[in-house]
Each structure stands twice: as C-alpha cells, then as structure tokens.
C-alpha positions in Angstrom: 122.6 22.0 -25.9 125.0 25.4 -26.1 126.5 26.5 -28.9 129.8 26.1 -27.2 132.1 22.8 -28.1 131.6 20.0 -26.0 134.2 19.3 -22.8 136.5 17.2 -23.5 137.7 14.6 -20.2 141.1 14.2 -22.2 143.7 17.0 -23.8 146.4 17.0 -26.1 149.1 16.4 -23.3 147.3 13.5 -21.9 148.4 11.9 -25.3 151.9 13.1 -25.4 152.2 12.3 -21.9 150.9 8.1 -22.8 153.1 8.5 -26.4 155.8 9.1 -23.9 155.7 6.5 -21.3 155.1 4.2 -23.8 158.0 5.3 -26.0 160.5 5.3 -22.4 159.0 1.9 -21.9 160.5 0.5 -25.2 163.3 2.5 -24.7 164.4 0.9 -21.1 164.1 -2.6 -22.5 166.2 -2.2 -25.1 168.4 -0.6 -23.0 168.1 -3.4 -20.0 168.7 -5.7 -23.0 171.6 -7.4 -23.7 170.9 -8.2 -27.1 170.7 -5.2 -29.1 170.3 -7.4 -32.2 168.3 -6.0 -34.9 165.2 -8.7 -34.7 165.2 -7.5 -31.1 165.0 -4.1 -32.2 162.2 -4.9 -34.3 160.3 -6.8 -32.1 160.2 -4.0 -29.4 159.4 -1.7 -32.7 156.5 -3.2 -33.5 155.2 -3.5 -30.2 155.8 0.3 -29.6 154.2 1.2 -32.9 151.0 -0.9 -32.4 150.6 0.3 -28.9 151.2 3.8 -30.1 148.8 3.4 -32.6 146.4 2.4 -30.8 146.8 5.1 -28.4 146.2 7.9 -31.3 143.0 5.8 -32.4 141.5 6.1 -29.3 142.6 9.8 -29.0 140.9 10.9 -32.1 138.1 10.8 -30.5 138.4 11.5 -26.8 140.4 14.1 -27.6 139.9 16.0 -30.7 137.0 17.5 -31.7 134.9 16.7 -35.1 136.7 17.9 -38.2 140.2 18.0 -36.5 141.2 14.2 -36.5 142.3 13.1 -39.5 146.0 14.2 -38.2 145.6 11.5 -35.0 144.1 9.1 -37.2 147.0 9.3 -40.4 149.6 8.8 -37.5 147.8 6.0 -35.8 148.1 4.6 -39.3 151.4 5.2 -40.1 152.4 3.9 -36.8 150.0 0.5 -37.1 151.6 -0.2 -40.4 155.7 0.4 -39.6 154.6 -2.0 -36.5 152.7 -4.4 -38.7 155.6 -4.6 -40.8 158.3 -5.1 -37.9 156.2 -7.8 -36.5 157.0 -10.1 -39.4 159.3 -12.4 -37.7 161.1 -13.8 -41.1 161.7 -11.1 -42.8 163.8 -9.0 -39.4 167.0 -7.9 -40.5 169.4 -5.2 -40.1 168.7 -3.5 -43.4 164.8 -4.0 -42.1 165.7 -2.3 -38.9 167.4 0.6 -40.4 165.0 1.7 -43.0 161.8 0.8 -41.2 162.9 3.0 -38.8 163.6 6.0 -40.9 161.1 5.4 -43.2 158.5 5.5 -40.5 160.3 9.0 -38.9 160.0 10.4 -42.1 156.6 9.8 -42.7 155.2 10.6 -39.2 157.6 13.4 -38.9 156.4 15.2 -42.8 152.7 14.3 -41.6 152.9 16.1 -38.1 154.5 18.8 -39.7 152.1 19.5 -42.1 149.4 18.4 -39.8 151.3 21.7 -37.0 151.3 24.2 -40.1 147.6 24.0 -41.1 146.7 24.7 -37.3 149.1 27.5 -37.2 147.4 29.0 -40.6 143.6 28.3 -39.5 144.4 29.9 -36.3 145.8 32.9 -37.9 142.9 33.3 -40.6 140.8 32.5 -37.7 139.2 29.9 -39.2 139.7 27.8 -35.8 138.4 29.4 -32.2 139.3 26.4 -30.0 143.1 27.1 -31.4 143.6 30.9 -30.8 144.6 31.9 -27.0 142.3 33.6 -25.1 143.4 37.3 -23.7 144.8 37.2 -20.5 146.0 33.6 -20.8 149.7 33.3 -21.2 151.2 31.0 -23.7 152.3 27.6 -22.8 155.9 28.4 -23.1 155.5 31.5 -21.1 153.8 29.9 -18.5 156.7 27.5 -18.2 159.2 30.4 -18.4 157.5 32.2 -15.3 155.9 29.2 -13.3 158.7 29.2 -10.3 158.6 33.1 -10.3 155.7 34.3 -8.1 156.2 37.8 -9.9 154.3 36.2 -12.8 150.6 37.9 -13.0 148.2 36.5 -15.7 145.1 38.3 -14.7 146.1 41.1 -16.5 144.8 41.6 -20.5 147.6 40.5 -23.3 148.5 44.0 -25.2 148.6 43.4 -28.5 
C-alpha cells in the first residue's frame, strides 16, 4: 500500500449537501403544515435530528480520515440526543420547543466552531497535509467567484 491517504468515495460536501436536503425536507413540512403547534414542531425536530445524526455517523467514516472524526461524531451526538429528547411525546411543550431548540444550536454551533478553528491552526502549523491547498489550486471561494468567467486560469502556480 502507498504512503498516500486512502481515496475517499465521499467528501465533505456530499454531507452538507444530505444535512441540507434533509434540513429543507423538515423545513417544507412544517411549512405545508397547518399546525405550527409546538408538539408538531417537536415531532419534525426529532425526526430531523435523528436522521441528521445518523447521517454524520455514517460520515465519520466514509468521509473523514482516521484521527479527524471525533468532530462528526460529537455532532451526530449532540444531534441524536436534542432528537431523542423531542421524541418524548408527554413532555412536548412550548417552553420544550423553545429551549431544545436553542440549546441544541448552541451546542452544535460552539462544537463546529471549535471543531473549524483547530483545522484552521493544524493547517497553519502544518500539522495537517490533506487540509492545506495545493499550489495552483484556487480556493473554493475563488473558484466560485470566477466559475462563469472563462478569463479564470488555474494552471498557473499561486504566488505567495
């Protein structure tokens, strides 16, 4: 076997593109709803959470390599527990809703963060070689800044 990481059949945006479709799925039936009562609310919650959940259990390991999956995994837990909690049917109320809700945005959203700022610092130290862009290859957002303009020529080196 090479020394070189193993090819992966599955990248980062294949998961944010399934979070996403799962989280517009949950969105349009509450919105098709006509009750926008808070057990509703929870039920579609729950059902969202769970699925998403599931999703990042599965991505930890088609997608991330050894050693960089305890993020996926601490979200898929977060999210299995706030939906684990919203599926208890008697205890559903509006004050439930509310700060489920926002105590599961906080604690996914302070997890990805620090999860996004210990990538950014190993791939400065270069600590982590799968994380740090190769020269010639734009940047994601630079590659969506100049991919209607024909002008745009990556085959050229990065100066730096």
């Amino acid at each position: 076997m090479s020394s070189r990481s193993a090819v992966r059949p599955f990248e980062v945006r294949h998961l944010q593109i399934a979070r996403a479709a799962i989280a517009a799925l949950a969105a349009a039936m509450i919105t098709f709803s006509s009750d926008h009562s808070a057990t509703l609310g929870l039920s579609v919650f729950s059902g969202f959470a769970i699925t998403s959940a599931f999703v990042l259990f599965v991505a930890a390991w088609l997608v991330f390599p050894a050693g960089r999956r305890s993020a996926a995994v601490l979200l898929a837990v977060l999210d299995l527990a706030a939906g684990m909690v919203a599926g208890i049917g008697p205890i559903r109320s509006d004050g439930l809703f509310f700060g489920l809700v926002i105590g599961w945005g906080l604690a996914t959203g302070v997890a990805e963060g620090v999860a996004g700022l210990r990538a950014r610092r190993a791939a400065a130290l270069g600590d982590d070689p799968s994380s740090a862009p190769r020269r010639g290859t734009p940047s994601p957002s630079a590659r969506s800044a100049c991919s209607s303009v024909s002008a745009c020529s990556w085959s050229r080196p990065v100066m730096r």
